[in-house]
C-alpha positions as CSV (number, residue, x, y, z in Angstrom):
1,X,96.0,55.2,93.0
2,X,92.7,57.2,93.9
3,X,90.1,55.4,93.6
4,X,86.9,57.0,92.9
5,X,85.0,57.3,96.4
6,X,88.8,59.4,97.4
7,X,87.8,61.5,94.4
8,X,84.3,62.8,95.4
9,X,85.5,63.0,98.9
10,X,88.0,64.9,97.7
11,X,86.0,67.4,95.3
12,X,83.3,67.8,98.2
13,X,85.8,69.2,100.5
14,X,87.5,71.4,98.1
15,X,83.7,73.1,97.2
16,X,82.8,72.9,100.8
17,X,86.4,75.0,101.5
18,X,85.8,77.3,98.5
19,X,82.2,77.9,99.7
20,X,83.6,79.0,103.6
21,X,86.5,81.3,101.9
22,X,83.7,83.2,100.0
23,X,81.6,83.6,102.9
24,X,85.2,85.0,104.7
25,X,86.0,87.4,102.0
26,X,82.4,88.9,101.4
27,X,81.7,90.4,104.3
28,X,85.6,92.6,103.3
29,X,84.1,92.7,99.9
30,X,80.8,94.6,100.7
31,X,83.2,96.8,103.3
32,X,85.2,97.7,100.5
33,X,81.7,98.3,98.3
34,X,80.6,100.2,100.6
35,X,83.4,102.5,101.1
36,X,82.8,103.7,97.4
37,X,79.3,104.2,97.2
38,X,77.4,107.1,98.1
39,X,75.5,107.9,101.2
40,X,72.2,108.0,100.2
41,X,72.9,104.9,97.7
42,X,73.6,103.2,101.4
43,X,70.5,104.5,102.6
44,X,68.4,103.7,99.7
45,X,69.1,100.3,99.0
46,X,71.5,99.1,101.8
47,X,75.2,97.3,101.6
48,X,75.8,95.4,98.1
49,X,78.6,93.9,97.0
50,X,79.0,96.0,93.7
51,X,79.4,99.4,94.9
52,X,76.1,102.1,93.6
53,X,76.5,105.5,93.1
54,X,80.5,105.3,92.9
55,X,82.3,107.9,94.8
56,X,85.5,108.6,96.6
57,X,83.2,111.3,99.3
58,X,84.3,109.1,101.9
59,X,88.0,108.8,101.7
60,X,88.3,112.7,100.6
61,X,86.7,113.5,104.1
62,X,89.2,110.9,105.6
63,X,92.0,112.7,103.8
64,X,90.4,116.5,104.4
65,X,93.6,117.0,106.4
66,X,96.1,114.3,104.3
67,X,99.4,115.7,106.5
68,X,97.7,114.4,109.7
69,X,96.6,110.8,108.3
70,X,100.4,110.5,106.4
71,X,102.0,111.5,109.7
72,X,99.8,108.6,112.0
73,X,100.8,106.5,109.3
74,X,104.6,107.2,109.7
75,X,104.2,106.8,113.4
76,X,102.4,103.8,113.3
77,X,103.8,102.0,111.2
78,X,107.8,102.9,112.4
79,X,105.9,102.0,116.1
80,X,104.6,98.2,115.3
81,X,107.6,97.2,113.2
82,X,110.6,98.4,115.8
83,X,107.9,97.0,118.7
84,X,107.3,93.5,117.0
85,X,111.4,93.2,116.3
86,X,112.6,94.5,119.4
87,X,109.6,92.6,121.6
88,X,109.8,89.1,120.0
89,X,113.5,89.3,120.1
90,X,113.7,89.6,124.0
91,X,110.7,87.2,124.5
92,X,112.7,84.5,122.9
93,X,115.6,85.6,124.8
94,X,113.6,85.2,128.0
95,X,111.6,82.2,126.8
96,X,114.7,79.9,125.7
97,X,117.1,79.8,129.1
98,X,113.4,79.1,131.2
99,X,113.7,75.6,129.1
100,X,116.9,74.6,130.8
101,X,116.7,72.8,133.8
102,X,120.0,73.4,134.8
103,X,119.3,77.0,135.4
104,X,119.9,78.6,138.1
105,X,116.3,80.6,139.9
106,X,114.3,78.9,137.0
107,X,111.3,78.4,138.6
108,X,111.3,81.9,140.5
109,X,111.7,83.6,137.3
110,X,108.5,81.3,135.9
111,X,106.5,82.5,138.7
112,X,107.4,86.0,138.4
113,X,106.4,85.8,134.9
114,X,103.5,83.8,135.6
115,X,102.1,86.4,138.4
116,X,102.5,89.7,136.1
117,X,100.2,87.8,133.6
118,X,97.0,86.8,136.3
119,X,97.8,91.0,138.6
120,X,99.1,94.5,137.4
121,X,99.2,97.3,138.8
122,X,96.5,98.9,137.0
123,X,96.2,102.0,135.1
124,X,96.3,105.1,137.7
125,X,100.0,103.4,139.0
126,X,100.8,102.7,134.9
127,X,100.4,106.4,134.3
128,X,102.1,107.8,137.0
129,X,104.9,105.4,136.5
130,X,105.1,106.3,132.2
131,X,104.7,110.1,133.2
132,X,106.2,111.2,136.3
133,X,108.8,108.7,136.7
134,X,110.2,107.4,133.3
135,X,108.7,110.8,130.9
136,X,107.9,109.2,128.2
137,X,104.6,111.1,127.7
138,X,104.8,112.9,124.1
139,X,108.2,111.0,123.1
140,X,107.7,108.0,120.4
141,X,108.9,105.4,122.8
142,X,106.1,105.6,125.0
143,X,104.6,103.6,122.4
144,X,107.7,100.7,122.0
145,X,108.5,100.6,125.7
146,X,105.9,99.6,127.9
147,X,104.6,96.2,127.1
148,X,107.8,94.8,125.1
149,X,107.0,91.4,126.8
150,X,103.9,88.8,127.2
151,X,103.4,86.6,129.7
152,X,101.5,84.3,127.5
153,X,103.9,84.9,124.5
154,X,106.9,83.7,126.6
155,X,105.1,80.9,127.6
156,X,104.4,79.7,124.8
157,X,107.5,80.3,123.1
158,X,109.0,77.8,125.9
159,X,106.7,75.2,125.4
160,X,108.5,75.0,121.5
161,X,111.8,75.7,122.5
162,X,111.1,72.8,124.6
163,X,109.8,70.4,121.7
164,X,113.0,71.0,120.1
165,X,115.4,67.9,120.5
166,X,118.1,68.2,123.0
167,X,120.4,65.8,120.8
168,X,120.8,68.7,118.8
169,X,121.9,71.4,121.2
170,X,124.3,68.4,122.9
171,X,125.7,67.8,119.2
172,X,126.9,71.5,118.6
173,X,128.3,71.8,122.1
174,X,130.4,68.7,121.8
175,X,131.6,70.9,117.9
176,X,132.5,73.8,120.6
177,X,129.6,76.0,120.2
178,X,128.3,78.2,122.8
179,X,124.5,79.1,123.8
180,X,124.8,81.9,122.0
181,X,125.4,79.8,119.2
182,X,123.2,77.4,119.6
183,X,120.4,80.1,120.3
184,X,120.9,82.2,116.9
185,X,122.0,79.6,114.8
186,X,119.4,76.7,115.7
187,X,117.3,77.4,117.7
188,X,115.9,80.6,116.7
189,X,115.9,79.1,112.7
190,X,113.9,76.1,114.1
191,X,111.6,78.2,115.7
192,X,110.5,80.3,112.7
193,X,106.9,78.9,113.5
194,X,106.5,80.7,116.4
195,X,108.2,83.6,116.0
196,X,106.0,84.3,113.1
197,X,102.8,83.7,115.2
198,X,104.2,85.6,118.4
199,X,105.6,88.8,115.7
200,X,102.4,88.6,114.0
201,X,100.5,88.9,117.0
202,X,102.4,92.0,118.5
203,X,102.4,93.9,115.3
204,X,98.8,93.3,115.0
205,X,98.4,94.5,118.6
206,X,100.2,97.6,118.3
207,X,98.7,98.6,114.9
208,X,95.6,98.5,116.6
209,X,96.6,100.5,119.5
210,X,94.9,103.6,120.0
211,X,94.7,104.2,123.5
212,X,98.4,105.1,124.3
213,X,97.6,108.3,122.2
214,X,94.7,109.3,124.0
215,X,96.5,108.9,127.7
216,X,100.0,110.0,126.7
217,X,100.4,111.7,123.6
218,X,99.5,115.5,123.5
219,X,101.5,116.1,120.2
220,X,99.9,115.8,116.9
221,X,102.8,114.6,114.6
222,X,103.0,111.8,117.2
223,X,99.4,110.6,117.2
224,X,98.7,107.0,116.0
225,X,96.5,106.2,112.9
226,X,94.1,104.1,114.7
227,X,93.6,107.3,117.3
228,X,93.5,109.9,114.6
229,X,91.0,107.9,112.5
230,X,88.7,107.4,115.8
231,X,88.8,111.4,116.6
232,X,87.5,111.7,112.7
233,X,84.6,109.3,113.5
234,X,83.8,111.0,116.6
235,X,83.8,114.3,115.1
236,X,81.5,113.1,112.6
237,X,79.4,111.4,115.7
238,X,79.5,115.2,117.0
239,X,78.0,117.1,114.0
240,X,75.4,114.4,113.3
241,X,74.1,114.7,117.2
242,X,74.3,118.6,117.2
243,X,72.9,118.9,113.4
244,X,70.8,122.9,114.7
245,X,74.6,123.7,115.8
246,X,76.7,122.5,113.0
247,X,74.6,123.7,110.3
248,X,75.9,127.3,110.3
249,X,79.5,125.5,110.2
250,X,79.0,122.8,107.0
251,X,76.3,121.4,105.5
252,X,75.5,117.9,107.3
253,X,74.3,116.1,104.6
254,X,77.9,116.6,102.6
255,X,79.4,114.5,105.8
256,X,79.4,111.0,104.8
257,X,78.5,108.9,108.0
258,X,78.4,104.8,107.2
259,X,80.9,105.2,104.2
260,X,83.2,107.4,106.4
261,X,82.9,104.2,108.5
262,X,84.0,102.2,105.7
263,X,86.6,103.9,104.3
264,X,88.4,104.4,107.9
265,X,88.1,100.6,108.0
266,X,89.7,100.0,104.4
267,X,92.6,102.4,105.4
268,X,93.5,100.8,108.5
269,X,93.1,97.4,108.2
270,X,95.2,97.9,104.8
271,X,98.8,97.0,105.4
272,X,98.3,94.6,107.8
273,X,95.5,92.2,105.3
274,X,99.3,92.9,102.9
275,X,101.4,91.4,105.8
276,X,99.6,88.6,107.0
277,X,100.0,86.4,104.1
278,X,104.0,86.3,104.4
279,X,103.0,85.2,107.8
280,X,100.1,82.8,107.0
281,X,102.5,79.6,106.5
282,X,104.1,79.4,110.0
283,X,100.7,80.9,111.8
284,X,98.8,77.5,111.7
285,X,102.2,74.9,112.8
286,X,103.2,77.8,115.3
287,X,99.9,78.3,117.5
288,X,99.1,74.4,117.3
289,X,102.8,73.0,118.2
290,X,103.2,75.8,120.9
291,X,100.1,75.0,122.8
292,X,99.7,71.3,122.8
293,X,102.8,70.4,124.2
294,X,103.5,70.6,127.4
């Protein structure tokens, strides 16, 4: 039974929860608010979180040219979802034999892992490398690639496999299995917590990435959305700072600045607020189990 002090205790945390939730959301709320409202609305009376003036000025301007936007969306979205499969997949690969200690170079194979994670080459011998040597300049693998595994991902994919009892890999070799079985048929469905955390991670990563557009990509159907939504914002940027210029070109005060901002914001961060809650109930158990054990 509950008694009443449990109750209050209880009740307090709950309001005290609800109260840091709202706090978490408004801040998307008022970005969202903001998107819709007009620019001089903004101007006037600031960010609200009941959008003034409603308008869809700032996502028209976004979507002036809708191919371009649909087409960075195709590409960036194909990108992060083949990159998060195809880079989690080896990372466990990698990550689950560096748990045996039976293995063979073990410990050289740590270090080496270890060492590309604290130097690199840099990004002079990176591009040289992507560009004279493999060509993967303007192809859509340039993006998938380069990067595929994380130092710190593999680590701490280890330190789980490692909290998983041995008793159970011994029982299914003494039933005849093989490491491949044991591997795809326990281990990897024990692990679900951190695979989620570590695919969640890379998708995020590459959905964000825009800077492999602006050093490799010269082709415009193979631009991501993230680098195609910051040449928008810097061509706003542009006209604003050169208003004398621009003004025999378009009529400044029709470009929305702040809700431009807005919008761009709502548009990318769109799919992935969509699929992190699928995500959200092995995020917590796999970033806490992974990193406290040793």
């Amino acid at each position: 039974m509950i008694n009443k002090q449990d109750k209050k205790l209880n009740f307090l945390s709950h309001i005290i929860l609800i109260a840091l939730s709202a706090l978490i959301i408004l801040p998307f709320i008022i970005l969202l608010s903001a998107s819709f409202s007009g620019e001089k609305a903004i101007a006037h009376t600031g960010y609200s979180v009941l959008p003034k003036a409603i308008t869809l000025d700032a996502y028209k301007y976004v979507f002036k040219n809708p191919k371009t936007i649909i087409d960075a969306y195709g590409v960036t979205i194909f990108v992060s979802t083949v990159y998060t499969v195809l880079s989690t997949f080896l990372m466990a690969l990698l990550a689950y034999p560096l748990t045996k200690s039976t293995m063979k170079g073990r410990n050289a194979i740590n270090f080496y892992v270890y060492f590309t994670m604290l130097f690199s080459g840099g990004l002079v011998p990176s591009y040289i490398l992507i560009t004279q040597y493999l060509h993967l300049n303007d192809t859509i693998w340039v993006y998938i690639l380069p990067g595929l595994v994380s130092p710190w991902y593999v680590f701490m994919m280890r330190t789980f496999f490692k909290g998983i009892p041995g008793e159970i890999s011994e029982s299914a070799y003494v039933d005849g299995a093989n490491e491949y079985i044991i591997f795809f048929r326990i281990i990897i469905p024990l692990s679900k917590p951190v695979i989620a955390t570590v695919a969640l991670m890379m998708f995020l990563t590459k959905w964000n990435d825009w800077m492999t557009s602006m050093l490799y990509v010269n082709n415009e159907s193979l631009m991501s959305l993230q680098y195609q939504l910051q040449r928008i914002m810097q061509n706003i940027q542009l006209l604003q700072s050169n208003e004398s210029e621009a003004q025999n070109l378009v009529n400044i005060k029709d470009i929305p600045g702040e809700t431009a901002r807005m919008a761009m914001a709502v548009v990318a961060a769109g799919p992935a607020l969509i699929i992190f809650p699928f995500f959200q109930k092995y995020f917590v158990k796999g970033l806490t189990v992974g990193s406290v054990k040793g």
